[in-house]
C-alpha positions as CSV (number, residue, x, y, z in Angstrom):
1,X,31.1,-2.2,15.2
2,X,27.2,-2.1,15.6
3,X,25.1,-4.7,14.0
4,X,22.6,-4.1,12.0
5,X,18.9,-4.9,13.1
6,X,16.4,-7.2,10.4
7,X,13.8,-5.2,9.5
8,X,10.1,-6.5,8.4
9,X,8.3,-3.8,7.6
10,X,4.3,-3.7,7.4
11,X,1.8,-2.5,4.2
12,X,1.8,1.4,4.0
13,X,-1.8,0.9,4.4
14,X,-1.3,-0.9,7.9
15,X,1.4,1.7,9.0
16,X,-1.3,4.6,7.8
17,X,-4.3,2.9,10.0
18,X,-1.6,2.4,12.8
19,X,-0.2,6.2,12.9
20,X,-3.9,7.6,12.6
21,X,-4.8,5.4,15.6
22,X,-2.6,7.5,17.5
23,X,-2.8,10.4,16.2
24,X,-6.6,10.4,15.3
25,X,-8.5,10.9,12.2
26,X,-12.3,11.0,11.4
27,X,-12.5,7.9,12.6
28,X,-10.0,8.2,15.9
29,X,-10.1,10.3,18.5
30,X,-6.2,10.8,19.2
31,X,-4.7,8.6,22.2
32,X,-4.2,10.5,24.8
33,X,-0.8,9.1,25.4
34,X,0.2,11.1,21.6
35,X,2.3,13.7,22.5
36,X,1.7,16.2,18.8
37,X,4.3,18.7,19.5
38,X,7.3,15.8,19.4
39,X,5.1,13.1,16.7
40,X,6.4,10.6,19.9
41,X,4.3,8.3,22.1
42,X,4.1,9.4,26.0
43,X,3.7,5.8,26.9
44,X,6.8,4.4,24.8
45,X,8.5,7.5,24.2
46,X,8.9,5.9,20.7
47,X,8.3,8.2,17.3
48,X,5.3,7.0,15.9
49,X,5.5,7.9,12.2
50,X,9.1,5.4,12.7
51,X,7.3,2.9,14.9
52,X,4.0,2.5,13.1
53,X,5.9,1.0,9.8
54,X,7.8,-1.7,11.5
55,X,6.2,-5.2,12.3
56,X,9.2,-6.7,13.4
57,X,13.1,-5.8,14.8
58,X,15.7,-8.5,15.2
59,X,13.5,-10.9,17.4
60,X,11.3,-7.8,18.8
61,X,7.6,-7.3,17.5
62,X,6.8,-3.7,17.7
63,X,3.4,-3.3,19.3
64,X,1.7,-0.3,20.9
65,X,2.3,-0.5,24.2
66,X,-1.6,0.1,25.0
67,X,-2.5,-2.5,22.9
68,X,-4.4,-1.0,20.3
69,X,-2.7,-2.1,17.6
């Protein structure tokens, strides 16, 4: 039996500045650890459009593992 993980999830507007962080916008250039063909961090290996809406997992605060966000 797996147990299920507590999610706290952040604003859509926080998960939005986080994603285009990554991914870059007018205002970002994209990080260069953003790998676009796979939507996943190089760095983390994590899928960002997943990763950028969740503050907190069980006891685990999701942060970019380049501290940029």
């Amino acid at each position: 039996m797996t147990k299920k993980l507590d999610l706290v999830k952040v604003s859509d507007q926080e998960a939005k500045r986080r994603l285009e962080i990554c991914t870059g916008d007018e205002e970002y250039l994209p990080c260069d650890e953003y790998f676009k063909l796979t939507g996943q961090c190089k760095k983390c290996g994590c899928i960002l459009k997943a990763k950028t809406k969740v503050y907190k997992r069980g006891n685990y605060i999701e942060r970019c593992p380049l501290d940029k966000w």
